[in-house]
N, C-alpha and C positions, 0 to 999 in steps of 0.2 A: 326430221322424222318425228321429233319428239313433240311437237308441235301439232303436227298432221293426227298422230294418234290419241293426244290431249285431247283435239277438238273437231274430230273427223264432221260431228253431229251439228255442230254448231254455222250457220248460214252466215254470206257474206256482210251481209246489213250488220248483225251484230257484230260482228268482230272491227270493222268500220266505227262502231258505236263506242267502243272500246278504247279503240287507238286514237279517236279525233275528240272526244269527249270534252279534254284538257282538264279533268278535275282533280283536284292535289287530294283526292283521295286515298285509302287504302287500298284500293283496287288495284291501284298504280302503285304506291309507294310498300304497303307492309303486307298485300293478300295477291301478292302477284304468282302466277300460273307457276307451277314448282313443275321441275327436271323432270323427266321421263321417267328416271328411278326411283322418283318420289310416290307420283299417281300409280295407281295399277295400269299396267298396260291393253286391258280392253277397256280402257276408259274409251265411250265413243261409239261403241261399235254398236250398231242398229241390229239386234238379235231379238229373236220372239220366245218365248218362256214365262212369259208374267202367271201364267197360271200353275208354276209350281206348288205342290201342295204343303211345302215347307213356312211359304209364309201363314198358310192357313192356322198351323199348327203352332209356329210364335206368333201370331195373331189373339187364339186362347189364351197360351201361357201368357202373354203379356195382360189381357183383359183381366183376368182373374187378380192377377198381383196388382194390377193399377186400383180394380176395386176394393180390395182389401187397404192397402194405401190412403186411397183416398177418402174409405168411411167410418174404418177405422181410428187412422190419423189424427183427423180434426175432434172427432171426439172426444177422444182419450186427452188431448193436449188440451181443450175444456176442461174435462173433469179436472185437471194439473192445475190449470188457474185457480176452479172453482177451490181445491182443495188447499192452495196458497194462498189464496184470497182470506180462505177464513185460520188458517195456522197464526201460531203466537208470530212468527216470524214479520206477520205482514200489516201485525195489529200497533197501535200506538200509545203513547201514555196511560192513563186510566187502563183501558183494555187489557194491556200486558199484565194486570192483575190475576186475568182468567186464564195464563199460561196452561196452566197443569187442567184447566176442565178441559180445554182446547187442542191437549195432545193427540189424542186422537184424529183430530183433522188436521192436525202435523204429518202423522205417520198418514192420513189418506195421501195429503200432496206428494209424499216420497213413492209411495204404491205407485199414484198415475203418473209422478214423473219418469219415473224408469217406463212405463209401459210406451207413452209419450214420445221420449226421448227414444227410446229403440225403435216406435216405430217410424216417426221421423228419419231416422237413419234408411231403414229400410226403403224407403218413398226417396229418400237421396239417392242409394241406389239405381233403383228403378229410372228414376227419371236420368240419369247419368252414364249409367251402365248398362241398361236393358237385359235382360236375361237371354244370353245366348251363349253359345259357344267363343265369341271373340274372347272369353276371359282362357282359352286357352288348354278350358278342359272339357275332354267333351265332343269335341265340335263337329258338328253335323249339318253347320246352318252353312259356314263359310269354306270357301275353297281351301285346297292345300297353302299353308302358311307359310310364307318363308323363312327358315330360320337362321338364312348365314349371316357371319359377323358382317359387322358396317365398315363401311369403307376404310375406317380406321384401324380394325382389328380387336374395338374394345366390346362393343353391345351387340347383343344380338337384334339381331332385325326385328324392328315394333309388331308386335301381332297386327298391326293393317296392314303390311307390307305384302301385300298378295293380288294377285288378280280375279278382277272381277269373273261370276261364272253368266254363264247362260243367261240366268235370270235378273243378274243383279246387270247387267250390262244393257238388257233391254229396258229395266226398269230404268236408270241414269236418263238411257236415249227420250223415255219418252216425258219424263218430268223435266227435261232440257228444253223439251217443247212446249210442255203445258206453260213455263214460264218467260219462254221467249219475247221480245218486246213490251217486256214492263215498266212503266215507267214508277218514280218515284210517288209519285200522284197516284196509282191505279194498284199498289200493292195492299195486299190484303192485311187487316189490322185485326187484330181479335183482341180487345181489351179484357174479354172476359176472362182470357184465360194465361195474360199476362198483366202486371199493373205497373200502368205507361206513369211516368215522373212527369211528364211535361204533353202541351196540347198534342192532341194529335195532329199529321200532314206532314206532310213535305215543304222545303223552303219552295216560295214563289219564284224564285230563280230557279231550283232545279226540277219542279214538277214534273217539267215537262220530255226530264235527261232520261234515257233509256237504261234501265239498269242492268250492270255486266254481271252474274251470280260467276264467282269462280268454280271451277274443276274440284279442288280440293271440300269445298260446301255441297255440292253435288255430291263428291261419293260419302260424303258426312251425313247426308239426307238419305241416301242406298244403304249405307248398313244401318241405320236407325231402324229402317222401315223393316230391312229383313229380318234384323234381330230383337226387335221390340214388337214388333206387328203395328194396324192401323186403328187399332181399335174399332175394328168393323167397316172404315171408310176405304172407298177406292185408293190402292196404294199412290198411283200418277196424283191423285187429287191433293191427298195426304201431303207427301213429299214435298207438290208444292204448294202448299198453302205453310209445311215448317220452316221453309226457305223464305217466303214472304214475309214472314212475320219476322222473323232474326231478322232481317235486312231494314224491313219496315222501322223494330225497335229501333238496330242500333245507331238506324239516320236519323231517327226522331230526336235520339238523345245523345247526336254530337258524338258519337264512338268511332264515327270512321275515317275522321281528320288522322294523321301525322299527330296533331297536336290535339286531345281531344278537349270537346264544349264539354264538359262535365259542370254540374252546377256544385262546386266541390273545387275550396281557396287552398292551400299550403296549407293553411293554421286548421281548416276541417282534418282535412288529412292526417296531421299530426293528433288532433284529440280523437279522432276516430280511429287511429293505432294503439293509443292508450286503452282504450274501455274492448278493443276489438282486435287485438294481433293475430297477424293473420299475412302468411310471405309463402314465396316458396324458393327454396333451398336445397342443393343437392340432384344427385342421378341415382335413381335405384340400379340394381341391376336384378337381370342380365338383360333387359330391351332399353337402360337408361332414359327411363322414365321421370321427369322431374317432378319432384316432392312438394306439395302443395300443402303446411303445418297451418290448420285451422282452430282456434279455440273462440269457439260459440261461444262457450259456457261462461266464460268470462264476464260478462254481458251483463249488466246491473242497470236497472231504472233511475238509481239513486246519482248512479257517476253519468250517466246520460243527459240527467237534467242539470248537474254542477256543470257540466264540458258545454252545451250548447243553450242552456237557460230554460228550455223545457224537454220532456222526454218525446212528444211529437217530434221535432226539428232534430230532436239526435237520431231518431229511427229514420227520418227520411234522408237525412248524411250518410246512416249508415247503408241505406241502398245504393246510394250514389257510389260510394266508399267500394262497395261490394263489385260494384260493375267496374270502375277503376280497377281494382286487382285483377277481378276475372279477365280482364281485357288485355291487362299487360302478361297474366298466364297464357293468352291463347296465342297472342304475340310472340310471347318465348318457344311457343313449343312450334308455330310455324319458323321461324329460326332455325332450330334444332332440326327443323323437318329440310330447309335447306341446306344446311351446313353438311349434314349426314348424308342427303341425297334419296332419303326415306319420309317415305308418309307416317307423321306423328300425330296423331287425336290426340291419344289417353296420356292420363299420369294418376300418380299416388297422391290419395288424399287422407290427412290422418287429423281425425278429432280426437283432443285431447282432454280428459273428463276430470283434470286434476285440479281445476277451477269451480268445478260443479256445487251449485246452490238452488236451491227453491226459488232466490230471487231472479233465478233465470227463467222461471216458471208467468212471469207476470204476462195476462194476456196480448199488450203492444208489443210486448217481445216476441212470444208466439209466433204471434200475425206476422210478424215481419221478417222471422226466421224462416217461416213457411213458403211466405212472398219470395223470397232469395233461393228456394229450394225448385219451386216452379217456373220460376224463372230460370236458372242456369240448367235448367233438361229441355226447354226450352229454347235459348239460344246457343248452349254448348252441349250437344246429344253426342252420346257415345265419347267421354272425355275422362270414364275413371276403367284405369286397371285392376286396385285394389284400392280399397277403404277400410280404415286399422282404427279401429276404438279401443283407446287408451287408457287404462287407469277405472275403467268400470268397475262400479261397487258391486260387489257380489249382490244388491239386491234386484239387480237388473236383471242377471243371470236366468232365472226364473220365466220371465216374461219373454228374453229375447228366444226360449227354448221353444215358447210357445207360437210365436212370429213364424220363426225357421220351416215351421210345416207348411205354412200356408204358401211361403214361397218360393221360388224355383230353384233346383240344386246349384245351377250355375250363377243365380246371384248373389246366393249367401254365400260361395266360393268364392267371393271375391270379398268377404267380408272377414277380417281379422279381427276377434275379439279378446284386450289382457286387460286383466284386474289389475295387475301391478305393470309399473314404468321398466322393473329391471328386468322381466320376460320378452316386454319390447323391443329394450336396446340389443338383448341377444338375440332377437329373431332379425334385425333391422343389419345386425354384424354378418351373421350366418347367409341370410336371405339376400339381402340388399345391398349389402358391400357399405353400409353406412356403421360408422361408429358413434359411439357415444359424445363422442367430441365436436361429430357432427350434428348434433341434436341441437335445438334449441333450448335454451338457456328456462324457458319459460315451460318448457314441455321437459323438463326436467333433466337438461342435455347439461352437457359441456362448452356448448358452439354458441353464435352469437346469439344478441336478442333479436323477436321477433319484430318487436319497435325500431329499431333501430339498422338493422339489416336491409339494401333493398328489396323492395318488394320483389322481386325477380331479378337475376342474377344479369348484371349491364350484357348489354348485346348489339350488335348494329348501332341503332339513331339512339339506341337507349342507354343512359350511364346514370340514372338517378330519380327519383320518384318527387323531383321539383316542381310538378303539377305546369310546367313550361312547356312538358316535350310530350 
């Protein structure tokens, strides 16, 4: 039955496509159709409703905050260069003479960094979490939630655990369609608005394989679309053209083997943990959400070019790098989404600001923090339940007051802002069922390091970040 209802929509040809294919893909081995209990149960069902006026209205909300986002953003994060660029910090021999005339465009870099860096964040959000009600408060966009324990008796059921309504069920059925019989060859590629590592196309062997989109990508495409809007495009069109493009990247760049083509050795891996830690660890509660400890800030030009001989090839490692973790996070959380017998997206993401320097301000940095931010809203939409910035200096405070207005109540709701580490760990005790001991070493925990920790916690085929599996 569970089956039938999964895929009431989907025609015989493809499902044929599926089963006979023979490709040692994900499809097959780590993105396979999850339990009945997992998906919503009108997954499938062919109902009419697309013209609710609800998406109209996160449609706005969502436009307005993407724009602010996106014009402000880059901006500011210019000004932040221009303003390290010319700080004593950034200056050399001779130069470091004029420290003290130069102070001044010291304290400009710290101005634009905080404005920068918070709006950054904000644009992280946005592209992650969309402004809706799925964060739990609120909610007006999505159906009644369901909130019983898991089969276990420990979490409470993940805020997707719900059934699709009216609208979200005929939206599914009809972007099921718009993507039906796509092949590898014929999927739609937007460089513009992602930046591909490697040529574009499909292998010559498989151009021609039909590609099977799972049930679980599908309603990951439905509540993007209802809770972020389309940015003014046809939502059927939208949805799939975000499905094409995830599927499109992650074949292009070898993500969807068992074993992935990453162009990313052991020995990368390992100096891009040093200059970049970066794992996730732990289960929040009460929906046991897995912890994803981020530190950007960390991030120096200088140890970039010691690790990999120039800072170009360290920044393009560290995309690689980036897509490597993301991949074994989404990995673990469909896991967790089996295991449990619940549909799991989201988790906790915490940046940690207790590394934070100017030198994290240099333009190739920028660009390529930016690049990793549009990208994972991108191919991982609707994937944070809260984001906790850590150890912020009071001079940020200021600026992120100013942020706050411009954006929607339920996406700074999902924003945790502490100046200090020790407000954290007791919100993390209190809130999150996490201790101090759980923390990372580097985030100023008790618990292991982030280098050294796997990158996600072993599971199934996975027992270790040997760049083999």
């Amino acid at each position: 039955m569970w089956l039938a209802a999964c895929c009431a929509a989907r025609d015989d040809s493809e499902r044929r496509c599926c089963a006979h294919s023979g490709s040692p893909r994900v499809a097959d081995e780590q993105r396979r159709v999850l339990p009945e209990s997992v998906l919503p149960s009108s997954l499938g069902q062919e109902q009419k409703g697309l013209t609710d006026p609800r998406l109209d209205v996160a449609k706005v909300v969502s436009a307005s905050t993407l724009k602010i986002s996106v014009l402000v953003g880059p901006s500011l994060a210019t000004l932040a260069a221009i303003g390290f660029a010319s700080s004593p910090l950034a200056v050399s021999g001779a130069e470091q003479q004029a420290e003290a005339a130069g102070f001044a465009s010291w304290r400009l870099s710290i101005v634009a960094a905080a404005a920068a860096v918070l709006t950054c964040s904000l644009c992280l959000v946005r592209r992650l979490c969309f402004p809706s009600g799925s964060s739990g408060n609120n909610d007006t966009t999505i159906a009644a939630v369901v909130r019983s324990k898991s089969a276990d008796g420990r979490w409470a059921a993940p805020l997707e655990t719900h059934e699709l309504d009216e609208q979200q069920g005929a939206l599914l059925a009809a972007v099921r369609t718009a993507i039906q019989g796509k092949t590898w060859a014929t999927l739609e590629r937007n460089t513009k608005a992602c930046h591909w590592l490697r040529p574009i196309g499909a292998d010559a062997d498989k151009a021609d394989e039909v590609v099977c989109f799972t049930d679980r990508d599908l309603v990951r495409a439905v509540f993007s679309i209802g809770n972020g809007g389309t940015n003014g495009q046809d939502p059927v069109k939208y949805g799939s053209a975000m499905l094409q493009q995830a599927y499109a990247f992650r074949h292009d760049h070898g993500m969807d083997s068992l074993r992935m083509q990453l162009d990313l050795t052991s020995d990368d891996l390992r100096k891009c943990r040093e200059v970049y830690p970066k794992a996730a660890s732990g289960l929040a509660a009460p929906h046991g959400y897995p912890i994803l400890w981020d530190m950007p800030f960390s991030l120096r030009a200088r140890l970039l070019e010691e690790r990999f001989g120039s800072l170009d090839r360290g920044l393009e490692k560290l995309l690689w790098y980036d897509l490597h973790i993301m991949e074994r996070y989404e990995r673990y959380k469909k896991h967790l989404s089996t295991t449990r017998g619940e549909l799991m997206l989201k988790g906790v993401q915490v940046f940690d600001f207790g590394t934070f320097s100017t030198e994290v301000l240099h333009p190739a940095i920028v660009r390529t923090v930016l690049q990793i931010i549009v990208r994972s809203g991108q191919l991982w939409p609707e994937s944070v339940w809260r984001l906790y910035l850590v150890g912020v200096p009071l001079l940020f405070l200021p600026f992120w007051s100013v942020i706050k207005r411009a954006a929607h109540p339920v996406t700074i709701a999902k924003v945790h802002m502490f100046t200090n580490r020790q407000d954290f760990f007791k919100h993390c005790e209190a809130e999150l069922g996490i201790s101090v001991d759980d923390v990372p070493v580097e985030c100023g925990g008790r618990g292991p390091s982030l280098q050294r920790m796997p990158i996600v916690p072993a599971h199934g085929d996975y027992n270790g970040d040997n760049m083999e599996r």
